[in-house]
Gaussian input, Z-matrix of N, CA and C with variables (Angstrom, degrees):
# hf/3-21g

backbone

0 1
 N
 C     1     B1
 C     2     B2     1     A1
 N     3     B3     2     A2     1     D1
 C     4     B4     3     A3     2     D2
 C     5     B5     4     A4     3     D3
 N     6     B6     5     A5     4     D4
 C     7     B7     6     A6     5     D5
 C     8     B8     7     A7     6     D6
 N     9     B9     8     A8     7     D7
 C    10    B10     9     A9     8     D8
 C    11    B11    10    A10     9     D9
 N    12    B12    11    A11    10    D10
 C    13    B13    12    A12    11    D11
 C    14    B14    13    A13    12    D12
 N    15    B15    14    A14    13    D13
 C    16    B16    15    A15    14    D14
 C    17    B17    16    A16    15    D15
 N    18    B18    17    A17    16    D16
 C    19    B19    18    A18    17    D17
 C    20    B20    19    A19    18    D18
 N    21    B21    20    A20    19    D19
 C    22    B22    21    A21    20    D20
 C    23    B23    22    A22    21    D21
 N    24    B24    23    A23    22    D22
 C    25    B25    24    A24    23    D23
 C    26    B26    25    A25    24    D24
 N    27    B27    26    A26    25    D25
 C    28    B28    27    A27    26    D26
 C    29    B29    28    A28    27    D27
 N    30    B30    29    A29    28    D28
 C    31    B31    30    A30    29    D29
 C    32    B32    31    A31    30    D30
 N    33    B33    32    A32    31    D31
 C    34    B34    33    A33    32    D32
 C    35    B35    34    A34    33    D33
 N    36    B36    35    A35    34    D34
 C    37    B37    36    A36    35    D35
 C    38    B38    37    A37    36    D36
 N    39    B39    38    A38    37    D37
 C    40    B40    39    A39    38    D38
 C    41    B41    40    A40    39    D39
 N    42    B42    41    A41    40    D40
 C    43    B43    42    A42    41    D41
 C    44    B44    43    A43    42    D42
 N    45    B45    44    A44    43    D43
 C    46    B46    45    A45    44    D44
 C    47    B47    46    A46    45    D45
 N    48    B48    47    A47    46    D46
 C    49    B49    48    A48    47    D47
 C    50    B50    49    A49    48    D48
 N    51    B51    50    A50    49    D49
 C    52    B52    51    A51    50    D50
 C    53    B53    52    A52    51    D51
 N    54    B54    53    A53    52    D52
 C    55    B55    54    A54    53    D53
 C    56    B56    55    A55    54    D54
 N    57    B57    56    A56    55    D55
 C    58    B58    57    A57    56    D56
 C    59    B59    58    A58    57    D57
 N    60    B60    59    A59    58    D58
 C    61    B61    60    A60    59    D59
 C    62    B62    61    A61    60    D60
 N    63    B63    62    A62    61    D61
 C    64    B64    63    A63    62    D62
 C    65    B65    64    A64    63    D63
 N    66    B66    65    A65    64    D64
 C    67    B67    66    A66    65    D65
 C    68    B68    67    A67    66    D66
 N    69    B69    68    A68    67    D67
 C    70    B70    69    A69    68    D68
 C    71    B71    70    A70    69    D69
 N    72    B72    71    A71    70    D70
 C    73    B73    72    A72    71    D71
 C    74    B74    73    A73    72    D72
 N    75    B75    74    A74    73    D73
 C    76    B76    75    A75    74    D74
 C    77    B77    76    A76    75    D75
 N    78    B78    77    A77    76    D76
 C    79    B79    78    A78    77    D77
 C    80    B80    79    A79    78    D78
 N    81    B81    80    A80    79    D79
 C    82    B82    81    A81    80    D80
 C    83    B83    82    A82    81    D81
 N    84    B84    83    A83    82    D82
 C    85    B85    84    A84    83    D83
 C    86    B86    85    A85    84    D84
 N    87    B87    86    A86    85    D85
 C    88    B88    87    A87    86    D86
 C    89    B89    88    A88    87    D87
 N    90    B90    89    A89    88    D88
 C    91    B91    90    A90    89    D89
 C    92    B92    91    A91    90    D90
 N    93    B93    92    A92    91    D91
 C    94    B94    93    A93    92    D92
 C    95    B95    94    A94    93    D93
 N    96    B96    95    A95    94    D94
 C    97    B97    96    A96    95    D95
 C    98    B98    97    A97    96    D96
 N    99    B99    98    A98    97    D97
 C   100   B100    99    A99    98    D98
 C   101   B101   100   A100    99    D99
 N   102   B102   101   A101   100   D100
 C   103   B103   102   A102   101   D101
 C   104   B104   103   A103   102   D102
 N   105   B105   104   A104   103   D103
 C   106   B106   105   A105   104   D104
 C   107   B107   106   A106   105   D105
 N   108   B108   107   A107   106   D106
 C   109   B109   108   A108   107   D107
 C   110   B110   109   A109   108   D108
 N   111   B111   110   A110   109   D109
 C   112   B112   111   A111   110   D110
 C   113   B113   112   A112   111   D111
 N   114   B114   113   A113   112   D112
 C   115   B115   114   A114   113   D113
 C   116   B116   115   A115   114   D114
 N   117   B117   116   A116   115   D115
 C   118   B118   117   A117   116   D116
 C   119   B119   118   A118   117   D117
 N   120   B120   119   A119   118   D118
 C   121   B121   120   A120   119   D119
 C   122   B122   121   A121   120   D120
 N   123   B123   122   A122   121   D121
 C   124   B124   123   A123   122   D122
 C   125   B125   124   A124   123   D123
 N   126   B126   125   A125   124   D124
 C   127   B127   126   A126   125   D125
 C   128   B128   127   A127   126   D126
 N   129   B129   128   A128   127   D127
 C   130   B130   129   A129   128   D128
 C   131   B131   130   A130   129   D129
 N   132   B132   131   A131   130   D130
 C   133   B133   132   A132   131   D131
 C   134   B134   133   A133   132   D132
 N   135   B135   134   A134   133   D133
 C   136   B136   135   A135   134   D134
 C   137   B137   136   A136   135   D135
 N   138   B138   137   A137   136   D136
 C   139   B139   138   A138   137   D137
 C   140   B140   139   A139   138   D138
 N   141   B141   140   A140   139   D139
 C   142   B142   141   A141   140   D140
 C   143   B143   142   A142   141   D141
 N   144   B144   143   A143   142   D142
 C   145   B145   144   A144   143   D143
 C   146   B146   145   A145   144   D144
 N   147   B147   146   A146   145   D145
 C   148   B148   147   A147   146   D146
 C   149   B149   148   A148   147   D147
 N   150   B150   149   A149   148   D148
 C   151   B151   150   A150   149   D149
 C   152   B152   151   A151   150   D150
 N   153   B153   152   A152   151   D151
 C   154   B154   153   A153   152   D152
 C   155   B155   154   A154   153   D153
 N   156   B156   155   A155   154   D154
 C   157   B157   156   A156   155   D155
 C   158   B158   157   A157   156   D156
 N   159   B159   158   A158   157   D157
 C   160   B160   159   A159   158   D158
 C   161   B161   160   A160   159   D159
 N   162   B162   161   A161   160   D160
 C   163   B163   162   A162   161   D161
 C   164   B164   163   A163   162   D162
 N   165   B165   164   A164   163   D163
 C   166   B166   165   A165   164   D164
 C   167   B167   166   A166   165   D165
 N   168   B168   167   A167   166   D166
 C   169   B169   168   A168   167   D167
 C   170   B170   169   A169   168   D168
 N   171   B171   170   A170   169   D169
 C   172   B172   171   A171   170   D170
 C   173   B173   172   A172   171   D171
 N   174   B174   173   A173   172   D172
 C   175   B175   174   A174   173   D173
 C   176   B176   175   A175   174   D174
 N   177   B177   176   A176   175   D175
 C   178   B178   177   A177   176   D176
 C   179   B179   178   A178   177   D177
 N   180   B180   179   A179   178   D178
 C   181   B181   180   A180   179   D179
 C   182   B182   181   A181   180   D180
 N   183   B183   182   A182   181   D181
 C   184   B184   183   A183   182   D182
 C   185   B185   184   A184   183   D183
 N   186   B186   185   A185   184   D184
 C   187   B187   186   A186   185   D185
 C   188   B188   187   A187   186   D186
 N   189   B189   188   A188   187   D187
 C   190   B190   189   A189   188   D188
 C   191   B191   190   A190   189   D189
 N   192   B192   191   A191   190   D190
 C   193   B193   192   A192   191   D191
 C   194   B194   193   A193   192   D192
 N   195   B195   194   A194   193   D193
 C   196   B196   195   A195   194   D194
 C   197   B197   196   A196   195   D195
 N   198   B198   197   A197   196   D196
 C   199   B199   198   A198   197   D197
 C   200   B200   199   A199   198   D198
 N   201   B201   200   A200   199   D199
 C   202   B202   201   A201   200   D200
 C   203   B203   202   A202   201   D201
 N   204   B204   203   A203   202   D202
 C   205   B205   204   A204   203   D203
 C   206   B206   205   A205   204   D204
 N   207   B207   206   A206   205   D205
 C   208   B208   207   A207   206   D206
 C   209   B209   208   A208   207   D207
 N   210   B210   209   A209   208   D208
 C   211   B211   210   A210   209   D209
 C   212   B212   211   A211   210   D210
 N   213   B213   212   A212   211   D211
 C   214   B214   213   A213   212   D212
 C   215   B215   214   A214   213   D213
 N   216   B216   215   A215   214   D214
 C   217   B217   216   A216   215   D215
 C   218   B218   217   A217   216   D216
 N   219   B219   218   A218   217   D217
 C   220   B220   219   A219   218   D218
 C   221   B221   220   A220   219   D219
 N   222   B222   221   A221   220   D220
 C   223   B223   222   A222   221   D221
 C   224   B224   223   A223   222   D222
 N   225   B225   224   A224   223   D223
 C   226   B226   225   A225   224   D224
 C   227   B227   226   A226   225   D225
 N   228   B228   227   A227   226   D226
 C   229   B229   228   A228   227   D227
 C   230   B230   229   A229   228   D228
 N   231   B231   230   A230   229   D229
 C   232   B232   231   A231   230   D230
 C   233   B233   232   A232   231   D231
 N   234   B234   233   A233   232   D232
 C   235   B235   234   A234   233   D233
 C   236   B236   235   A235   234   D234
 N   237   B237   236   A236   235   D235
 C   238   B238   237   A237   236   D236
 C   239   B239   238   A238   237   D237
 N   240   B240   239   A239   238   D238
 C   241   B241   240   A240   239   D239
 C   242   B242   241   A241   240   D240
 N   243   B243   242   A242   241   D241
 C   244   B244   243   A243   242   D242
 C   245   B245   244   A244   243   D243
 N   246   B246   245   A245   244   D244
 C   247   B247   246   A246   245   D245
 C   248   B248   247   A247   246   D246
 N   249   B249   248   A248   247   D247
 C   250   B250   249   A249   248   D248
 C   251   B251   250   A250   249   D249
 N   252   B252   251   A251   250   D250
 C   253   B253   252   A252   251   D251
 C   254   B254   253   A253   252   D252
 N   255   B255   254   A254   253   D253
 C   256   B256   255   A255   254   D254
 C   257   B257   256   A256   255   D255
 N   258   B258   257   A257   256   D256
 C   259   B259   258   A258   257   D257
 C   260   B260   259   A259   258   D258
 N   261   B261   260   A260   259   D259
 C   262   B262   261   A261   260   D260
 C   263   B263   262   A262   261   D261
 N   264   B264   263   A263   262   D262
 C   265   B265   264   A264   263   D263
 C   266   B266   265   A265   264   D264
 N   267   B267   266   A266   265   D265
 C   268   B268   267   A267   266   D266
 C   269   B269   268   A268   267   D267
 N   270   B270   269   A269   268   D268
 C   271   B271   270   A270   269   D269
 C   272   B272   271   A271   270   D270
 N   273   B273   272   A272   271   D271
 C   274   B274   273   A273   272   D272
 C   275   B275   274   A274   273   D273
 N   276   B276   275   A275   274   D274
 C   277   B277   276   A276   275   D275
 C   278   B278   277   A277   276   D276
 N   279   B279   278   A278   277   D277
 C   280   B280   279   A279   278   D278
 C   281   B281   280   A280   279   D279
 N   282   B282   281   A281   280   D280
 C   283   B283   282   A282   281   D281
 C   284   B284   283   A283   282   D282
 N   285   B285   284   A284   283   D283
 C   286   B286   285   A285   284   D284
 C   287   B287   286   A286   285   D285
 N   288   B288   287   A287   286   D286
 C   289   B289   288   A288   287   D287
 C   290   B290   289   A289   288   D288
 N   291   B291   290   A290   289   D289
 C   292   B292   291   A291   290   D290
 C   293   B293   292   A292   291   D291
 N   294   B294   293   A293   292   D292
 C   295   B295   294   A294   293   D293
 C   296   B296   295   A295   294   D294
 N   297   B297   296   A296   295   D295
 C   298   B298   297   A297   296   D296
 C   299   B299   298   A298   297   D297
 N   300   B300   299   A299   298   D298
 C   301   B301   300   A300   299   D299
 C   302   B302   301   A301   300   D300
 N   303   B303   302   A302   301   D301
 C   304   B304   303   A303   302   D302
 C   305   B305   304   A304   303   D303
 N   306   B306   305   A305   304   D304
 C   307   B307   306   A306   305   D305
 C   308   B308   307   A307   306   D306
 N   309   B309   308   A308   307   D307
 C   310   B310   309   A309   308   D308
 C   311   B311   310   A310   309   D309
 N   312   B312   311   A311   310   D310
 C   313   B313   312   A312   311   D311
 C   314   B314   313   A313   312   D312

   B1=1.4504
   B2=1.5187
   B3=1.2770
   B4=1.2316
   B5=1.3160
   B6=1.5369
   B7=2.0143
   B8=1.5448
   B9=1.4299
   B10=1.1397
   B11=1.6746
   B12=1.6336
   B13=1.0864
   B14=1.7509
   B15=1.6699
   B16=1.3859
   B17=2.1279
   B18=1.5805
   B19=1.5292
   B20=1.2631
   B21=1.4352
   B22=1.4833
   B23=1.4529
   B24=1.3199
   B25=1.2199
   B26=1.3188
   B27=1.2905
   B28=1.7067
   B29=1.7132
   B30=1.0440
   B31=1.1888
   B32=1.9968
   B33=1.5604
   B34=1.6219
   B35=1.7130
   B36=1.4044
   B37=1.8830
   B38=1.1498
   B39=1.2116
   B40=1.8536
   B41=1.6218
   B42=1.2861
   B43=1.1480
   B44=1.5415
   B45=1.1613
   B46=1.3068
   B47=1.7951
   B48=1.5585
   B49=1.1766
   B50=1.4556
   B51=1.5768
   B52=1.0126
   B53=1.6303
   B54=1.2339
   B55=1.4935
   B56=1.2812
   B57=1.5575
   B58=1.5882
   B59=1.3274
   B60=1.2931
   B61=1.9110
   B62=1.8185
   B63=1.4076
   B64=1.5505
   B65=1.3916
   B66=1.4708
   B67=1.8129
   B68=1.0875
   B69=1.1653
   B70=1.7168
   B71=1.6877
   B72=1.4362
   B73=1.3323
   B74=1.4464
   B75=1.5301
   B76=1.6353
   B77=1.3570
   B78=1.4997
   B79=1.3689
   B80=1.6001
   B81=1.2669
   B82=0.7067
   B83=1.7970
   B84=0.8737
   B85=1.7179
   B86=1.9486
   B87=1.2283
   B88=1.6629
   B89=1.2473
   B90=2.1651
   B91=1.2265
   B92=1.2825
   B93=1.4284
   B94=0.7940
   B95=1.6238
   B96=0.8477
   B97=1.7948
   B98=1.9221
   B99=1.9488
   B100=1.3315
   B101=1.2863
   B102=1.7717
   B103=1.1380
   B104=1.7059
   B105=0.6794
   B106=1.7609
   B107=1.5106
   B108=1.1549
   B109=1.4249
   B110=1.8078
   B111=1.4786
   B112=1.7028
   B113=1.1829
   B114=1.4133
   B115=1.6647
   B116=1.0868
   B117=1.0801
   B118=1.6617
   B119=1.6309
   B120=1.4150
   B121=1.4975
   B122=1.6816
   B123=1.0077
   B124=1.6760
   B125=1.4204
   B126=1.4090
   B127=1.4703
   B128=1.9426
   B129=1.1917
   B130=1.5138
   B131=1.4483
   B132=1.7890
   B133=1.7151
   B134=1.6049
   B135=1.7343
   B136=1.6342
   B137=1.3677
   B138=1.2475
   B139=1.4090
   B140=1.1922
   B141=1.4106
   B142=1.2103
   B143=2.1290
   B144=0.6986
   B145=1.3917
   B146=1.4044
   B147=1.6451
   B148=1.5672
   B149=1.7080
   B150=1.3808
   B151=1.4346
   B152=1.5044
   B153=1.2389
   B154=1.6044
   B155=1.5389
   B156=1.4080
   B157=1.9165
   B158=1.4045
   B159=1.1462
   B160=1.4110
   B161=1.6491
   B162=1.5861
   B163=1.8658
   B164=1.4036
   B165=1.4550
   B166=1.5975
   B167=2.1197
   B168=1.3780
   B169=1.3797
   B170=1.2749
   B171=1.5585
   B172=1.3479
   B173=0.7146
   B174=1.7143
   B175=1.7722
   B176=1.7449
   B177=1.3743
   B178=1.6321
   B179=1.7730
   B180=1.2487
   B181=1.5928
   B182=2.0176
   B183=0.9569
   B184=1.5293
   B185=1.2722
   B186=1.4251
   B187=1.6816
   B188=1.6764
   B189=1.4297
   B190=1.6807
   B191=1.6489
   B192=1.9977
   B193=1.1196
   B194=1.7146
   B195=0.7918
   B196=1.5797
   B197=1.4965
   B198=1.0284
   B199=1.5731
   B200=1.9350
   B201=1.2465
   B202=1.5850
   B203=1.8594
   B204=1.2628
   B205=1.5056
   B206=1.5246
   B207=1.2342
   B208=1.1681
   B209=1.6588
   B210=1.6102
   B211=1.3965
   B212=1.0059
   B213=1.6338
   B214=1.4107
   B215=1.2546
   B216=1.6106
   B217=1.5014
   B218=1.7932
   B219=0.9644
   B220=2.3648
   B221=1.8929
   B222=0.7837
   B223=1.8522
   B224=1.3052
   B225=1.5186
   B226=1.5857
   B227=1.0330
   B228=1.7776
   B229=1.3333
   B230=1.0758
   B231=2.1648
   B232=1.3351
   B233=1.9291
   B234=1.2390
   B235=1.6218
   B236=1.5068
   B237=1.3399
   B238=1.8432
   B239=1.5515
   B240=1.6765
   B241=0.8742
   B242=1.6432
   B243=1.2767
   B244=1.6564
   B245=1.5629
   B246=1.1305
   B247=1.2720
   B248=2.0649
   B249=1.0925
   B250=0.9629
   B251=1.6688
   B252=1.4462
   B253=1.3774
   B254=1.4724
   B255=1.4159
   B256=1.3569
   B257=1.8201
   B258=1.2325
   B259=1.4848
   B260=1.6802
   B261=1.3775
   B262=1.6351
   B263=1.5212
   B264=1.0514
   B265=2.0192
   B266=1.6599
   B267=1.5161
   B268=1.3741
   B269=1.4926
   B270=1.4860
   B271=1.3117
   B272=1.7088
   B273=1.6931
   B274=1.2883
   B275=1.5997
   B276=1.1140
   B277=1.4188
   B278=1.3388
   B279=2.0079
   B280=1.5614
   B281=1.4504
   B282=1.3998
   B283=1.7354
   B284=2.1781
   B285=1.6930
   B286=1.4826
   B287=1.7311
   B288=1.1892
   B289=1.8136
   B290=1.3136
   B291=1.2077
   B292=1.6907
   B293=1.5794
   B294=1.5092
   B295=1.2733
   B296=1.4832
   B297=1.2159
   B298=1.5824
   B299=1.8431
   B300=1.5744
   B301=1.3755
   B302=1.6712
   B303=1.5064
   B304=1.4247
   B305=2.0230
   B306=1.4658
   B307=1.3571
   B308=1.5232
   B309=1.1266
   B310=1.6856
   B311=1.2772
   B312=1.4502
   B313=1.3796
   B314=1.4035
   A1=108.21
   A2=120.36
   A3=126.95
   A4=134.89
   A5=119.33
   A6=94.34
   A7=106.00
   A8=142.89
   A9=133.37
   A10=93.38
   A11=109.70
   A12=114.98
   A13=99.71
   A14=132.26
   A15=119.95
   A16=86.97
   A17=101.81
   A18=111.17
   A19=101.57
   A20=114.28
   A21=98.36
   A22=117.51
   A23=117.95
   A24=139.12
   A25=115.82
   A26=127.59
   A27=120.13
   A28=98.53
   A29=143.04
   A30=166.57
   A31=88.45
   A32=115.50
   A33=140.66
   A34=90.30
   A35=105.77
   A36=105.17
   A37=111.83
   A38=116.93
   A39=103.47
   A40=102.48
   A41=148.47
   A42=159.91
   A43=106.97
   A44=126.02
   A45=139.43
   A46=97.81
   A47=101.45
   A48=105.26
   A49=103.13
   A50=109.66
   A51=112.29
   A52=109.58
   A53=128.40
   A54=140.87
   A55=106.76
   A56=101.52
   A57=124.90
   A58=101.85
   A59=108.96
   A60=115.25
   A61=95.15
   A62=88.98
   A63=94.68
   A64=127.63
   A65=94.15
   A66=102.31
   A67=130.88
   A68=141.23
   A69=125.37
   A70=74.17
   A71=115.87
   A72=126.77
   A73=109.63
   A74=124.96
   A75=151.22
   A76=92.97
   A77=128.60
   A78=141.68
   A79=98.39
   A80=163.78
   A81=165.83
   A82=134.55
   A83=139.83
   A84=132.46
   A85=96.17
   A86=114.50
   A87=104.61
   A88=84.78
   A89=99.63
   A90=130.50
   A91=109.68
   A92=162.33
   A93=153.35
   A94=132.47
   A95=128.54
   A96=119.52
   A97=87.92
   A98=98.52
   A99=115.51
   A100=128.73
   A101=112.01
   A102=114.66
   A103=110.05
   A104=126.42
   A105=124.96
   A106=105.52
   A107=123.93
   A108=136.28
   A109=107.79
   A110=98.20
   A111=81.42
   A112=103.43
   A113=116.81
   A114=149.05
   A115=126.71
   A116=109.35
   A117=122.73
   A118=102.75
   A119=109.47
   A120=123.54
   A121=113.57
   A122=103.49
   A123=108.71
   A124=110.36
   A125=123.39
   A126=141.30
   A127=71.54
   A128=112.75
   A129=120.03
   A130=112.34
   A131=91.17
   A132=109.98
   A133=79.50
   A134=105.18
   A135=114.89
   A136=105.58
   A137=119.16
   A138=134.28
   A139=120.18
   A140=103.92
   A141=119.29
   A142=115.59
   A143=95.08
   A144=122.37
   A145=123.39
   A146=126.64
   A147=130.19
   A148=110.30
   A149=115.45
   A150=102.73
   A151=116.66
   A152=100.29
   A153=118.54
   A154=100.51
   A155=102.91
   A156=98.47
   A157=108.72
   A158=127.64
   A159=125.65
   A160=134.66
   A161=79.62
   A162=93.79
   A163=114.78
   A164=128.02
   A165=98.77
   A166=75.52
   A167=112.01
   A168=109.57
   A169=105.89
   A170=131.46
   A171=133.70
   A172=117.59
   A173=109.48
   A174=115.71
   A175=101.09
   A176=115.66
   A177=110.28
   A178=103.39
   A179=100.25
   A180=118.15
   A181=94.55
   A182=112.99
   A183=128.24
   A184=131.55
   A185=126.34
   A186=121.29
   A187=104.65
   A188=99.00
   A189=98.49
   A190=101.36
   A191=105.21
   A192=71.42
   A193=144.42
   A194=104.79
   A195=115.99
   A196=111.44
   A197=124.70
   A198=138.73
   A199=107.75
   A200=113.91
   A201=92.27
   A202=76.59
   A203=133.23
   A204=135.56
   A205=116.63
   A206=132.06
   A207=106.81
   A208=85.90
   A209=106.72
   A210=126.94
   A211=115.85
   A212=122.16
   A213=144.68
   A214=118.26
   A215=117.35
   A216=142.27
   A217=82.77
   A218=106.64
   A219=128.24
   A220=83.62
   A221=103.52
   A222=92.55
   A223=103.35
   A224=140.67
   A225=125.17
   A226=89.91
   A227=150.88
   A228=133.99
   A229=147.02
   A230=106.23
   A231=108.38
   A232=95.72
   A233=77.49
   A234=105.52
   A235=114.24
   A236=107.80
   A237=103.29
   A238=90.55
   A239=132.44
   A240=116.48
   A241=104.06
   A242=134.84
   A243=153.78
   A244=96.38
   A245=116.55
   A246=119.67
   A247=100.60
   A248=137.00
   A249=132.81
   A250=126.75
   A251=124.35
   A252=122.27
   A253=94.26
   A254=138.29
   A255=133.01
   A256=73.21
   A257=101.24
   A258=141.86
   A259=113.73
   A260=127.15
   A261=135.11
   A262=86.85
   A263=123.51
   A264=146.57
   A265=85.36
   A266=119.59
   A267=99.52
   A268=106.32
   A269=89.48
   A270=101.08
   A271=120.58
   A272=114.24
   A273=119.79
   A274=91.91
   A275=120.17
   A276=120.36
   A277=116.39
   A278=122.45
   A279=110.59
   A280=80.44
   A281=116.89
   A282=111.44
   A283=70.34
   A284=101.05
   A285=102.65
   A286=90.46
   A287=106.41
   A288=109.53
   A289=96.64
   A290=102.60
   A291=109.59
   A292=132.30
   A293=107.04
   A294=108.54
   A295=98.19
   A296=102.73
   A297=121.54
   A298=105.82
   A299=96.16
   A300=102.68
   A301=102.30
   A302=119.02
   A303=95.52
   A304=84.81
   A305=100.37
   A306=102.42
   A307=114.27
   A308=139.85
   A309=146.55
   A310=93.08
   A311=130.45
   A312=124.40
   A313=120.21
   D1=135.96
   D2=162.13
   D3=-46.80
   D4=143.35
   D5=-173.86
   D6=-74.37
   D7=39.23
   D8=-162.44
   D9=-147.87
   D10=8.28
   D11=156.95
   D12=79.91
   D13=-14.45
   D14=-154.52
   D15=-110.62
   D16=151.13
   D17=169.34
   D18=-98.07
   D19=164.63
   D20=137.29
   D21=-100.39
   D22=159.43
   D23=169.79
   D24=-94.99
   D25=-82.24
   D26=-160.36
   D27=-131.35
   D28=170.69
   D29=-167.19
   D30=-111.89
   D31=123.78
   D32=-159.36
   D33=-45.29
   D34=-49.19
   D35=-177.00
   D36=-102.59
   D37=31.15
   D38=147.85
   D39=-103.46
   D40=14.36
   D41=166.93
   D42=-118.69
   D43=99.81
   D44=-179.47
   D45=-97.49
   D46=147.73
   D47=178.32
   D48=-64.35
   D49=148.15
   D50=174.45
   D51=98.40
   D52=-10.22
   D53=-162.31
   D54=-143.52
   D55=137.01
   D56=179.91
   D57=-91.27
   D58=164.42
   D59=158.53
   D60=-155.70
   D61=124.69
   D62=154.57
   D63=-100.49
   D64=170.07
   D65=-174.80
   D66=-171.50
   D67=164.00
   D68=-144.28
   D69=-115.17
   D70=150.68
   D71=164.86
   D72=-159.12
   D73=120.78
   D74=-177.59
   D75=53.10
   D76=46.77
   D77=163.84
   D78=78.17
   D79=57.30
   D80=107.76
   D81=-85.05
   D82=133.50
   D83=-141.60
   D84=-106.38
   D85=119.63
   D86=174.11
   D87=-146.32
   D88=-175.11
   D89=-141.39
   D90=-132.80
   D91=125.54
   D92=149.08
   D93=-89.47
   D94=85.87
   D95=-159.98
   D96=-101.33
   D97=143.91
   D98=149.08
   D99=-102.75
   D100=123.33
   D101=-175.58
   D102=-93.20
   D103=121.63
   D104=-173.96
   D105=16.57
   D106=61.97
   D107=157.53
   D108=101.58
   D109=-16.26
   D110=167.28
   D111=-97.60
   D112=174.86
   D113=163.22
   D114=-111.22
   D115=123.47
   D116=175.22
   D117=-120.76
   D118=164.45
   D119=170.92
   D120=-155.19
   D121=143.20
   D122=168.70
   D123=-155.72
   D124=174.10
   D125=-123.97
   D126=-96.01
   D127=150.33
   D128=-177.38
   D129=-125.31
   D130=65.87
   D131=-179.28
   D132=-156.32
   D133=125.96
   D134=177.88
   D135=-86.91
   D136=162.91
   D137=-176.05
   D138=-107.66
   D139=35.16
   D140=164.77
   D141=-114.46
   D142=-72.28
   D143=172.06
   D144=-121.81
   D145=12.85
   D146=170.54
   D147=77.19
   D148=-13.69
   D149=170.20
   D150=-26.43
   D151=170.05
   D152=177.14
   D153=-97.82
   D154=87.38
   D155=168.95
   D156=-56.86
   D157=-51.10
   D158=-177.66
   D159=-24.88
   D160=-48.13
   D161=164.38
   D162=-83.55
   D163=41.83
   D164=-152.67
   D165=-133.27
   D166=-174.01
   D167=-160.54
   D168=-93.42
   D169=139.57
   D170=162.41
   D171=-101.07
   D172=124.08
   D173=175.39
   D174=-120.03
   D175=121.21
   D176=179.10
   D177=75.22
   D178=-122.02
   D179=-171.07
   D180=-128.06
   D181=15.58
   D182=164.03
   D183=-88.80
   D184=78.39
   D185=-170.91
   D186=-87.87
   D187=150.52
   D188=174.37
   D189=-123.45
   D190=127.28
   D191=156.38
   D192=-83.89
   D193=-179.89
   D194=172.33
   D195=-52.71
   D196=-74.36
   D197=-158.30
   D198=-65.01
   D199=-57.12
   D200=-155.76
   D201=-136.42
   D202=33.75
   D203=173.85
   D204=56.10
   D205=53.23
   D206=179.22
   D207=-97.82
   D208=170.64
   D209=148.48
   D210=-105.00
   D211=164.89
   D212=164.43
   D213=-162.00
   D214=131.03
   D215=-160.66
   D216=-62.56
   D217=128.41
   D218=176.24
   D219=-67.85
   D220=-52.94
   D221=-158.59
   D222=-88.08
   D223=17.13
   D224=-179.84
   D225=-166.51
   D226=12.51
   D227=-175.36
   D228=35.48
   D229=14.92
   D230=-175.64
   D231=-86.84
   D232=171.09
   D233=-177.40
   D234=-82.40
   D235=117.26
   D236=-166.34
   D237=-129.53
   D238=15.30
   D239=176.69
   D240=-160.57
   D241=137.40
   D242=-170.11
   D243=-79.09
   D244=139.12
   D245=27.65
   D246=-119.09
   D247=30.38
   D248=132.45
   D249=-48.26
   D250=164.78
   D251=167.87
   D252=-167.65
   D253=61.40
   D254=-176.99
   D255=-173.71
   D256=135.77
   D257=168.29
   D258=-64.66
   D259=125.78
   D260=-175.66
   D261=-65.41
   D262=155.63
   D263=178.36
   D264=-88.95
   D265=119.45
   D266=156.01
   D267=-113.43
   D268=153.15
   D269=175.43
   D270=-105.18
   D271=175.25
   D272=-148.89
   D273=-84.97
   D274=131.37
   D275=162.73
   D276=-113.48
   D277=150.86
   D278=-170.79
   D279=-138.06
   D280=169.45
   D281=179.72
   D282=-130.97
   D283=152.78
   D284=-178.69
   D285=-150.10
   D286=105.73
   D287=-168.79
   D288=58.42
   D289=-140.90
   D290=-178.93
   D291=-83.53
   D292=15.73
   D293=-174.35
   D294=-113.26
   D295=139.27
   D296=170.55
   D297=-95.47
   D298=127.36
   D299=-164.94
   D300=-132.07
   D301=139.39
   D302=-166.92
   D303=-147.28
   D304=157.26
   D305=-159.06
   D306=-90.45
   D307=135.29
   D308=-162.22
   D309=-127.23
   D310=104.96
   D311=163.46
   D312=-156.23

């Protein structure tokens, strides 16, 4: 890990708008989704039951997870869909040239 606390994750075009990528970073597993040119990321364990949101479907800035359906807004991690009711952790993301770098700490 960097002393500035951020990894990188993916290179700007291996994340196409519209597309997630996960990835293990300082041993912990997260998500990065692009929403029409921004990036967001959060911890890729739901707050509902720990599913893997990461794998789960993006529609808009709307991820579902996989396992028991919750949603959550990609750019603010609130909860726009049951059976969750606790908010995704987002984390800090920086883009530096072409690498998308997001903070684990």
């Amino acid at each position: 890990m960097s002393a500035d606390g951020f990894e990188k994750i993916a290179d700007v075009s291996e994340i196409q708008p519209g597309a997630i990528k996960v990835a293990k970073v300082a041993g912990s597993e997260v998500w990065v989704a692009n929403i029409e040119g921004a990036f967001f990321a959060h911890p890729n364990k739901c707050t509902h039951a720990g599913g893997p949101v990461g794998k789960g479907k993006l529609n808009g800035p709307v991820i579902q997870c996989p396992w028991h359906g919750s949603k959550f807004d990609v750019r603010t991690g609130e909860v726009v869909g049951p059976p969750a009711k606790v908010r995704l952790p987002s984390l800090e993301v920086k883009l530096e040239g072409n690498a998308v770098l997001v903070r684990v700490v």
